[in-house]
MOPAC internal coordinates of N, CA, C and O (Angstrom, degrees):
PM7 1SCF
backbone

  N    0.0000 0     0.00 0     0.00 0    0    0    0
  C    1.4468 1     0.00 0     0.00 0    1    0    0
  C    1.5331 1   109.41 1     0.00 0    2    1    0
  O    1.2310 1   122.00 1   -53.16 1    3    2    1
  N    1.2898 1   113.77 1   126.84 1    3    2    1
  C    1.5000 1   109.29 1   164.91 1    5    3    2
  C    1.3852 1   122.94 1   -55.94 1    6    5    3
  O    1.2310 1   127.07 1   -28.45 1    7    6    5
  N    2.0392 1   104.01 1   151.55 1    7    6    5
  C    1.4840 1    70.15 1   164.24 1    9    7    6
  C    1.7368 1    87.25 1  -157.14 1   10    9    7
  O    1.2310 1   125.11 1   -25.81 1   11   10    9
  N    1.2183 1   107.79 1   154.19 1   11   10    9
  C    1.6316 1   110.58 1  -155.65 1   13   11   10
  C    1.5344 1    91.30 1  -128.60 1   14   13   11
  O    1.2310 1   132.27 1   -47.74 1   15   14   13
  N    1.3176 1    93.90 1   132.26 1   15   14   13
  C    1.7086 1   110.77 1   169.83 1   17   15   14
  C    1.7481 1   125.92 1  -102.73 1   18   17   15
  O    1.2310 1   123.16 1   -54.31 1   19   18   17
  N    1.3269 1   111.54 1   125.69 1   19   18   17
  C    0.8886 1   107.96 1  -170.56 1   21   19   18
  C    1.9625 1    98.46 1  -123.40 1   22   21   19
  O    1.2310 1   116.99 1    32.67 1   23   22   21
  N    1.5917 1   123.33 1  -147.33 1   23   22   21
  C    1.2495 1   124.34 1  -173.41 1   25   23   22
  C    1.6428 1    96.21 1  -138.05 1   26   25   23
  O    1.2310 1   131.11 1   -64.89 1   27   26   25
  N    0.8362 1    96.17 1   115.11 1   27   26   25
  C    2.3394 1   115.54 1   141.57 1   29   27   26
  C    1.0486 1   111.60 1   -53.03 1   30   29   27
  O    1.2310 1   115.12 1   -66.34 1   31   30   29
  N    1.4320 1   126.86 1   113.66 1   31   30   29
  C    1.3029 1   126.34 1   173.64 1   33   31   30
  C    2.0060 1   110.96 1   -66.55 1   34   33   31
  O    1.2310 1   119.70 1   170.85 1   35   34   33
  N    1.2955 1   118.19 1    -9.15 1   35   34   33
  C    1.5934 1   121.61 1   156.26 1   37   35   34
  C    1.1699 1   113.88 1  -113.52 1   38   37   35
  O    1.2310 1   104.93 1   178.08 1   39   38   37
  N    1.2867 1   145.47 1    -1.92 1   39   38   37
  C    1.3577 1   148.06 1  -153.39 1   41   39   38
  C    1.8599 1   105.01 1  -110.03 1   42   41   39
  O    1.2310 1   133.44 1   115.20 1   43   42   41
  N    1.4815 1    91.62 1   -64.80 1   43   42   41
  C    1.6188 1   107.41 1  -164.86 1   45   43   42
  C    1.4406 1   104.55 1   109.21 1   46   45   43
  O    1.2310 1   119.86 1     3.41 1   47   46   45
  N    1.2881 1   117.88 1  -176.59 1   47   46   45
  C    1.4837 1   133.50 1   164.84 1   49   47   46
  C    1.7007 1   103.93 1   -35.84 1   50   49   47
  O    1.2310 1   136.27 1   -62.30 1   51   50   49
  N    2.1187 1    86.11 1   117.70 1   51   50   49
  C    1.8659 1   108.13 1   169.15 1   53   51   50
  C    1.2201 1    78.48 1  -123.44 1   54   53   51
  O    1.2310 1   135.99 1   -12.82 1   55   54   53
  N    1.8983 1    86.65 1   167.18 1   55   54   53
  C    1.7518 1   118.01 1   179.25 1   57   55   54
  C    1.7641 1    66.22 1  -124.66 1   58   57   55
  O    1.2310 1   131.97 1   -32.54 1   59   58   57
  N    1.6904 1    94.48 1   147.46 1   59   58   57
  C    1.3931 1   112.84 1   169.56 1   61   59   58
  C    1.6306 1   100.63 1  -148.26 1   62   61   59
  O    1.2310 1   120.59 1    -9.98 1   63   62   61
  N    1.4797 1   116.48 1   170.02 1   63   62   61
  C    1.6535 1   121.41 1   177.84 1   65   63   62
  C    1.2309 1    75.27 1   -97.92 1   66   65   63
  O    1.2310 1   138.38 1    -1.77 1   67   66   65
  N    1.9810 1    81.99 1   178.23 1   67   66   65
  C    1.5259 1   106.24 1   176.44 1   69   67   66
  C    1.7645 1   111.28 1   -75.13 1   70   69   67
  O    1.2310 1   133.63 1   157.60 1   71   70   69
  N    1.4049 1    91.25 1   -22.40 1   71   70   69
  C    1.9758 1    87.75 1   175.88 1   73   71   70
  C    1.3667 1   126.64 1   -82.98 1   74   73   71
  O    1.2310 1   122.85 1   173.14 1   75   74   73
  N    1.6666 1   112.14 1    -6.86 1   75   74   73
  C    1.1879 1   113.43 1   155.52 1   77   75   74
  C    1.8185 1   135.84 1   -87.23 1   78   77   75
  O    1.2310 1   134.92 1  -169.32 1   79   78   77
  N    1.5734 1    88.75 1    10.68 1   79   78   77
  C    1.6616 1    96.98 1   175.41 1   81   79   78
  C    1.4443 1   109.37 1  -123.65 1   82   81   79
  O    1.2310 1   121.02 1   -44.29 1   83   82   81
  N    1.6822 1   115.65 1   135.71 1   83   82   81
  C    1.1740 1   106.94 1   164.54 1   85   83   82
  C    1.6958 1   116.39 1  -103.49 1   86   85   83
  O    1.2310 1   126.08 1    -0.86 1   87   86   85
  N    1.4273 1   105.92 1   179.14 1   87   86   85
  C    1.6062 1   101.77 1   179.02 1   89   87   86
  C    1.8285 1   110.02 1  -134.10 1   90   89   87
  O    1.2310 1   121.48 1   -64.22 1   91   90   89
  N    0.8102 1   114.78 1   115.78 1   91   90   89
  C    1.4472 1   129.14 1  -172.95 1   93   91   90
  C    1.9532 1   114.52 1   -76.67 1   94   93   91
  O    1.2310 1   114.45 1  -130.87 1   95   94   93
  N    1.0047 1   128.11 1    49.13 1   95   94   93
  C    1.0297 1   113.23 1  -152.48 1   97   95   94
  C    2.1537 1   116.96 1   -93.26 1   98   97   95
  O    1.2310 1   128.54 1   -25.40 1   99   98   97
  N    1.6516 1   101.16 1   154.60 1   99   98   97
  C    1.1778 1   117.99 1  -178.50 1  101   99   98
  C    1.3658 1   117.16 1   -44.71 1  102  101   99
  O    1.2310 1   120.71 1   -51.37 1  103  102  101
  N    1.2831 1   116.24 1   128.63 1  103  102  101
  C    2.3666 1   103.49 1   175.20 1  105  103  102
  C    1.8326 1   100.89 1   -49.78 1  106  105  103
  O    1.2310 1   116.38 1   178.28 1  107  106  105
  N    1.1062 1   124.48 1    -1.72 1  107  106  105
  C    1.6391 1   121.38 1   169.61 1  109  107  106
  C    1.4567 1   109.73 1   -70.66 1  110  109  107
  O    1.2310 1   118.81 1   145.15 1  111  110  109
  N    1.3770 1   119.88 1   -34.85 1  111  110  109
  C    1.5546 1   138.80 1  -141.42 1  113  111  110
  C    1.5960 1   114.34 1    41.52 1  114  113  111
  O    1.2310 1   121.20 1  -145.14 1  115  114  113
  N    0.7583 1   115.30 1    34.86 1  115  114  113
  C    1.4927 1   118.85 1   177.18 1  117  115  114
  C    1.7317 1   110.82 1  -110.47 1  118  117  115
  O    1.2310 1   110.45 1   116.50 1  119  118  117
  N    1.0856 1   135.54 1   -63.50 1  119  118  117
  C    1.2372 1   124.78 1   178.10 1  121  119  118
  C    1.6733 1   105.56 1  -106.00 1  122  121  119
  O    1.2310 1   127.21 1     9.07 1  123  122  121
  N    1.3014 1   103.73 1  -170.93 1  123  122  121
  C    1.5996 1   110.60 1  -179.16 1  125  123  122
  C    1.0378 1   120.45 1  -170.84 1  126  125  123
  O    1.2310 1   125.39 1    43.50 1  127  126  125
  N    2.0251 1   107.25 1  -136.50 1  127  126  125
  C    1.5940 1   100.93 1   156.43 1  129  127  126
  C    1.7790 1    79.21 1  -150.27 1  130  129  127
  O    1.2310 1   121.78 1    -0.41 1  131  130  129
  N    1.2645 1   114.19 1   179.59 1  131  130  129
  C    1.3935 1   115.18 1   172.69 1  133  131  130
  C    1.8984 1    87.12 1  -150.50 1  134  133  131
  O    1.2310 1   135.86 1   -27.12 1  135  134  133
  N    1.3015 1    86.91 1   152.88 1  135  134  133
  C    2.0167 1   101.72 1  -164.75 1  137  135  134
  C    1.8747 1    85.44 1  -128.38 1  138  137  135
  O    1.2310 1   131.28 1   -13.53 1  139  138  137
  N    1.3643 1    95.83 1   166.47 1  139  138  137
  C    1.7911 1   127.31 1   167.25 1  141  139  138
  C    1.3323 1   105.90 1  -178.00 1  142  141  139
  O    1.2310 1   134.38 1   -20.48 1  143  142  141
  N    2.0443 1    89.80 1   159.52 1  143  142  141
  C    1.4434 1    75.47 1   165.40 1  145  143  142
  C    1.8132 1   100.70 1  -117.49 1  146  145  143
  O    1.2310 1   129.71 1   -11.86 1  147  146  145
  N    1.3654 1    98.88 1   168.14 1  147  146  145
  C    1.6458 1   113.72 1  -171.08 1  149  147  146
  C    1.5548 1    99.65 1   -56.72 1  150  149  147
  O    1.2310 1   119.72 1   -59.28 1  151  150  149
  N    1.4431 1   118.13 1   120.72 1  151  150  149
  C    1.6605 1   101.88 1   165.27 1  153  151  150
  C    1.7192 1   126.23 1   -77.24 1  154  153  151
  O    1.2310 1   129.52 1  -154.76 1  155  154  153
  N    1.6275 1    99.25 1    25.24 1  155  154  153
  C    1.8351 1   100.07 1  -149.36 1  157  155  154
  C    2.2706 1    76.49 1  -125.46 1  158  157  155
  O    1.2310 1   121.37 1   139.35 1  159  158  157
  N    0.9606 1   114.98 1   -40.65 1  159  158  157
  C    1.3937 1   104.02 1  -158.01 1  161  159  158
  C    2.1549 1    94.26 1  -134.65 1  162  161  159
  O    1.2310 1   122.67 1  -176.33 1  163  162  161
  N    1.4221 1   112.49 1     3.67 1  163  162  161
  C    1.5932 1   105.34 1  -166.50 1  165  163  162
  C    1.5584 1   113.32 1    27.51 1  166  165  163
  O    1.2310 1   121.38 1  -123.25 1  167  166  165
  N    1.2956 1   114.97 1    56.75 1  167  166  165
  C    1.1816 1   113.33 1   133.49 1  169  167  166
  C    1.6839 1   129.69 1   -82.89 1  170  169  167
  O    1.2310 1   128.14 1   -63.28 1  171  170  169
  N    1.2435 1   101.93 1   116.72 1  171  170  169
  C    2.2790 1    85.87 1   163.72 1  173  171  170
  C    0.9365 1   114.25 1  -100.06 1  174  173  171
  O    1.2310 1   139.19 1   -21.92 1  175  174  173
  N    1.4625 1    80.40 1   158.08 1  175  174  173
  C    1.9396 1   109.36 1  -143.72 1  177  175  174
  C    1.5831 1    98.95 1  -124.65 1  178  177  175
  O    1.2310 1   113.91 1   -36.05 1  179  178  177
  N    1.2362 1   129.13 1   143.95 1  179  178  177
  C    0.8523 1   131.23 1   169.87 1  181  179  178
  C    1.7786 1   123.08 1  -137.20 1  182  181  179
  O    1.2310 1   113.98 1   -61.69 1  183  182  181
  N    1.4312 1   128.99 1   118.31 1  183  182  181
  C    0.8779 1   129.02 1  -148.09 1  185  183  182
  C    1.7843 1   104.38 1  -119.63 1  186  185  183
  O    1.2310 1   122.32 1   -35.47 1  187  186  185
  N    1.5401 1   113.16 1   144.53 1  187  186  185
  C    1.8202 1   104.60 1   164.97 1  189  187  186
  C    2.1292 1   106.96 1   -70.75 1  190  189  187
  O    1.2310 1   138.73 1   -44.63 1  191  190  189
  N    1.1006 1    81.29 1   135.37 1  191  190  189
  C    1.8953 1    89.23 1   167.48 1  193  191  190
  C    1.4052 1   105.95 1  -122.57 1  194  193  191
  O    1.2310 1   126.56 1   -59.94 1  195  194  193
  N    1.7484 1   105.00 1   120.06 1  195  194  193
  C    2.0141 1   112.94 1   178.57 1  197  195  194
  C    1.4299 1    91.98 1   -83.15 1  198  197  195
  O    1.2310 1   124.38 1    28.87 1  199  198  197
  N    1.0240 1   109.20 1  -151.13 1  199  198  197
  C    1.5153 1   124.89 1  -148.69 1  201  199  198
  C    1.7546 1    90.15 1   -87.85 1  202  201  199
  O    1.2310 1   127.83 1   130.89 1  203  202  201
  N    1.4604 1   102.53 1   -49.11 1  203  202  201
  C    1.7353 1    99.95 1  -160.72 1  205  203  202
  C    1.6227 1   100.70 1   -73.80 1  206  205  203
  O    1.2310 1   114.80 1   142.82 1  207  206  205
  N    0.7616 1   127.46 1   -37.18 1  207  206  205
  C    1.8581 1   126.90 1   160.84 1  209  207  206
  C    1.4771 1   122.14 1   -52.51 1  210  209  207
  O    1.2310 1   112.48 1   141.34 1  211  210  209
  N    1.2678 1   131.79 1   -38.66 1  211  210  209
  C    0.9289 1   139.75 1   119.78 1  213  211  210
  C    1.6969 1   129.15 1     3.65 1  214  213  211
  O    1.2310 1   134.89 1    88.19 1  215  214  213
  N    1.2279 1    88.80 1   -91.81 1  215  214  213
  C    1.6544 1   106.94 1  -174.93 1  217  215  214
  C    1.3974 1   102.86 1   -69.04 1  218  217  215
  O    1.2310 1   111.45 1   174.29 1  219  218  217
  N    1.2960 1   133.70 1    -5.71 1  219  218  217
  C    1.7352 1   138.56 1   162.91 1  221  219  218
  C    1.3204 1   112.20 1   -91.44 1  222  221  219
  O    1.2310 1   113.59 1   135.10 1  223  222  221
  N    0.9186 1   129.72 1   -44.90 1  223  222  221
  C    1.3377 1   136.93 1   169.49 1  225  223  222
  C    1.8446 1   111.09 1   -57.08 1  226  225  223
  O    1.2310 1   128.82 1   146.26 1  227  226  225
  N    1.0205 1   100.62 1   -33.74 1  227  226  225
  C    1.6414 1   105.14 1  -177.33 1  229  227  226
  C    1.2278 1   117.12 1   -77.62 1  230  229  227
  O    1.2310 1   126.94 1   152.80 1  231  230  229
  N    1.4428 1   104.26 1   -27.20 1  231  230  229
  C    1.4294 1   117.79 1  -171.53 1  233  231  230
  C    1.5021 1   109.10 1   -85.57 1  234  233  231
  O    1.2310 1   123.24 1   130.02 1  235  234  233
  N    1.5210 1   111.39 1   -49.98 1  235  234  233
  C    1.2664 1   114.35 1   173.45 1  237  235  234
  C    1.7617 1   110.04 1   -47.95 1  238  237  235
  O    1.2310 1   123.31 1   175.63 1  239  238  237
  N    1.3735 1   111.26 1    -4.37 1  239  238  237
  C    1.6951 1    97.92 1  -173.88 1  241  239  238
  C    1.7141 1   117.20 1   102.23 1  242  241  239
  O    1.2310 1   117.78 1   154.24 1  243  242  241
  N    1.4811 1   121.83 1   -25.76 1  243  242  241
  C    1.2162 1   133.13 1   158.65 1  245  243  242
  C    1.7036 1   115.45 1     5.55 1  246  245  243
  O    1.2310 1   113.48 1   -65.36 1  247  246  245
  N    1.4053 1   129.93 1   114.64 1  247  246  245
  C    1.5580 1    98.58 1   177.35 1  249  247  246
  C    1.5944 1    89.14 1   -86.09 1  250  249  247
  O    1.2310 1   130.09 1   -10.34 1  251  250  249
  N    1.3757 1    98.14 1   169.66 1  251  250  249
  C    1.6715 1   118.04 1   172.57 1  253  251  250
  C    1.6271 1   122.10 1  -141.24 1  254  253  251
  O    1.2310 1   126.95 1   -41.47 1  255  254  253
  N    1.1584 1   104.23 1   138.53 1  255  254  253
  C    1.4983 1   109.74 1   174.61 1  257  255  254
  C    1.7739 1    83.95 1  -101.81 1  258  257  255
  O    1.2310 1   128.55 1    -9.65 1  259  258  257
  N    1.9354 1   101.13 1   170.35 1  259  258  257
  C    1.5232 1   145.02 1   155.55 1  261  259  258
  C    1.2948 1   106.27 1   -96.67 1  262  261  259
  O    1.2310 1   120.91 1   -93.22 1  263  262  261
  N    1.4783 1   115.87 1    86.78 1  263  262  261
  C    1.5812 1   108.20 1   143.33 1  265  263  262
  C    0.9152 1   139.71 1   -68.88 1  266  265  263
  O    1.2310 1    99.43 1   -45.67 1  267  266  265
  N    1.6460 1   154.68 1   134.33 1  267  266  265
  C    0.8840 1   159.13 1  -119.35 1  269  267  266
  C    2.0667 1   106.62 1  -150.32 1  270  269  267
  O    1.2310 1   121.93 1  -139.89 1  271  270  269
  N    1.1576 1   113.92 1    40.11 1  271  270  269
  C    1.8878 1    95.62 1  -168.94 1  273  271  270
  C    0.9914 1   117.39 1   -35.72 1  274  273  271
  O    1.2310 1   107.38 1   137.69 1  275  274  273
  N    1.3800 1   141.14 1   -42.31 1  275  274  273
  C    1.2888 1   149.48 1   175.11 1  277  275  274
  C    1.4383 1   122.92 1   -26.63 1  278  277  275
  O    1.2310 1   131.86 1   146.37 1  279  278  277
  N    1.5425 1    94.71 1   -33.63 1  279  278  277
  C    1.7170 1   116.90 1  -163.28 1  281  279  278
  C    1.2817 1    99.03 1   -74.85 1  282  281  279
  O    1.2310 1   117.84 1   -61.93 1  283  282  281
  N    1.0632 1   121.72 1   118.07 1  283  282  281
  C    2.1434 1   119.16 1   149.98 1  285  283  282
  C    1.5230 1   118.97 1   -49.23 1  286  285  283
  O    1.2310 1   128.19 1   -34.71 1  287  286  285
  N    1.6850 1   101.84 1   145.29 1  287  286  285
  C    1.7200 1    99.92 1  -157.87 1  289  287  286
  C    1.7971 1    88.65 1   -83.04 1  290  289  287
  O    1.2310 1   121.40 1   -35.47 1  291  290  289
  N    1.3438 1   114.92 1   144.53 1  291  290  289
  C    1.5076 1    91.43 1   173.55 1  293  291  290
  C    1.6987 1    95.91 1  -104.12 1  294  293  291
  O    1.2310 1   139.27 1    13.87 1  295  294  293
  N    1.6175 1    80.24 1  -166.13 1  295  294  293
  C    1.7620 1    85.89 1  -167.28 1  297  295  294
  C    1.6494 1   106.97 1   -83.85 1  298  297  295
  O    1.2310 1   115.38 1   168.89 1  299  298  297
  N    1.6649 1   126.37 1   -11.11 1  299  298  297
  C    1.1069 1    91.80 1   158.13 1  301  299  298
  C    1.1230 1   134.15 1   -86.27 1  302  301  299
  O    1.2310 1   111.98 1  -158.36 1  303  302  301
  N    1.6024 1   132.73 1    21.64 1  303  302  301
  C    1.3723 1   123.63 1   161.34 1  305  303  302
  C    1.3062 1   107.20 1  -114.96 1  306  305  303
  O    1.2310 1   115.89 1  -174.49 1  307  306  305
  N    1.4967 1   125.41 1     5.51 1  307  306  305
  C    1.6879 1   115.15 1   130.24 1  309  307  306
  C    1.2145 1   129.07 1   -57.64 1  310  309  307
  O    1.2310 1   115.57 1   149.28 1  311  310  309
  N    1.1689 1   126.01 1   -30.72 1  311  310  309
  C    1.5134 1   119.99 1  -174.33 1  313  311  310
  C    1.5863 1    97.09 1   -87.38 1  314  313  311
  O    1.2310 1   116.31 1   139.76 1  315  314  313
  N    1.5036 1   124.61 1   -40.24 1  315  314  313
  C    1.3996 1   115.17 1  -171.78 1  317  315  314
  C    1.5755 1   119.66 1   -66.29 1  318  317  315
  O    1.2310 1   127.44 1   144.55 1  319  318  317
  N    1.3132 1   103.28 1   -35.45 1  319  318  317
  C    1.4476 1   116.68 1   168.83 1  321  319  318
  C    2.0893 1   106.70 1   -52.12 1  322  321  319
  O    1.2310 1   130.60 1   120.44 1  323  322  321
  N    1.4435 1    97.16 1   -59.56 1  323  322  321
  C    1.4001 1    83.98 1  -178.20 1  325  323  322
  C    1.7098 1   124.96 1   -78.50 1  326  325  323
  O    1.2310 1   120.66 1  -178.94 1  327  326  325
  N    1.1574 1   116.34 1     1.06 1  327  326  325
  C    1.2934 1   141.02 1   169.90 1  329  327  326
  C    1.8387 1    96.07 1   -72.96 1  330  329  327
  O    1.2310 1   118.28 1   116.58 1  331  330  329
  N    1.1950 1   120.88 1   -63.42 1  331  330  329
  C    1.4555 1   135.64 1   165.85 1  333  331  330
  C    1.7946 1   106.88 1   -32.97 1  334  333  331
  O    1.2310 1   122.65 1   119.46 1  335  334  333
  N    1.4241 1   112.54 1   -60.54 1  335  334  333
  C    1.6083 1   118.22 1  -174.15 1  337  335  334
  C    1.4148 1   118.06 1   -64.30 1  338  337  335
  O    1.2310 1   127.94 1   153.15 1  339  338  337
  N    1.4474 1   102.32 1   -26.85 1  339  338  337
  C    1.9501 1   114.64 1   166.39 1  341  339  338
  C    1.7420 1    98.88 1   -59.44 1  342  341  339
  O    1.2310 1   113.65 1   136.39 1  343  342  341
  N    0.7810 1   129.61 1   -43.61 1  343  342  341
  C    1.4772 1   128.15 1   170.85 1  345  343  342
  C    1.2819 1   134.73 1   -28.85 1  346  345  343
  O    1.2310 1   111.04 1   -75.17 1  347  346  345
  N    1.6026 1   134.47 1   104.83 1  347  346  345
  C    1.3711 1   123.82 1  -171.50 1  349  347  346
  C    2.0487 1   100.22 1   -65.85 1  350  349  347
  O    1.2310 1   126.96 1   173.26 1  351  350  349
  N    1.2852 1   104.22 1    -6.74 1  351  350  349
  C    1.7373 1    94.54 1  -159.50 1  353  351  350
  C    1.7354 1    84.60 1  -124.47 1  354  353  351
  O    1.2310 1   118.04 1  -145.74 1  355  354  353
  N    1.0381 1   121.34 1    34.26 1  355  354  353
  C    1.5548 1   110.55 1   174.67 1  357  355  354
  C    1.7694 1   123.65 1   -66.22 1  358  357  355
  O    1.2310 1   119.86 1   158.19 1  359  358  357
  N    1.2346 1   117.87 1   -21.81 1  359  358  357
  C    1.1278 1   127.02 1  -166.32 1  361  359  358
  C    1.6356 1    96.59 1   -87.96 1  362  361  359
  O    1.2310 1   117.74 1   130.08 1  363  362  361
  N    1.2457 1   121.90 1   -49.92 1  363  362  361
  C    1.7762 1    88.51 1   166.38 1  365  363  362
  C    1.2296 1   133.22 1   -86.92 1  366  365  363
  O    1.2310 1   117.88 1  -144.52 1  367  366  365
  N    1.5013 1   121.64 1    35.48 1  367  366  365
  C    0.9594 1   118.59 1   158.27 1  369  367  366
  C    1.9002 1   118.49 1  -103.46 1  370  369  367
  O    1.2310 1   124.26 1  -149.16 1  371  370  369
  N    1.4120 1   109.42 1    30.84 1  371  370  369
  C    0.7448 1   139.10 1   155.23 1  373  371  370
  C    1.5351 1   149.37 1   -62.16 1  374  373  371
  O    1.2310 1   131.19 1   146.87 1  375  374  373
  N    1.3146 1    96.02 1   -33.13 1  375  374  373
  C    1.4056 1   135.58 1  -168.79 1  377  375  374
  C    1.7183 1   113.60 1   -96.05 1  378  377  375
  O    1.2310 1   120.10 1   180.00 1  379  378  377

């Protein structure tokens, strides 16, 4: 299993799998951001990814969404979001 190290902004240097990282990426697919959460303190973290982070992360197998900011939120992921906050466990689904 791969396993790619990145930094905790309270922790320092984690080893994480590829299923514990996600990748957020630009409608370019070239840069992004990629998120986790810390396995040492569960903080999530969210980080910028350029092109060459990117193209490692992809390779390692990484899944990835296309974010879009541009896009308007519609209302069904207003209601799902607040459907989400009724949740006693909403906060790790965060991650």
């Amino acid at each position: 299993m791969t396993t790619i190290r990145t930094t905790c902004e309270r922790c320092g240097d984690v080893e994480l799998t590829t299923d514990d990282i996600g990748l957020e990426l630009a409608p370019s697919g070239t840069t992004g951001n990629y998120r986790f959460q810390c396995p040492f303190c569960a903080a999530v973290q969210r980080r910028p990814a350029n092109n060459r982070v990117v193209s490692i992360l992809l390779a390692t197998g990484v899944e990835y969404e296309i974010i879009d900011p541009s896009a308007p939120i519609t209302e069904d992921e207003i209601a799902a979001f607040a459907t989400a906050l009724d949740r006693e466990d909403w906060f790790s689904e965060i991650s």
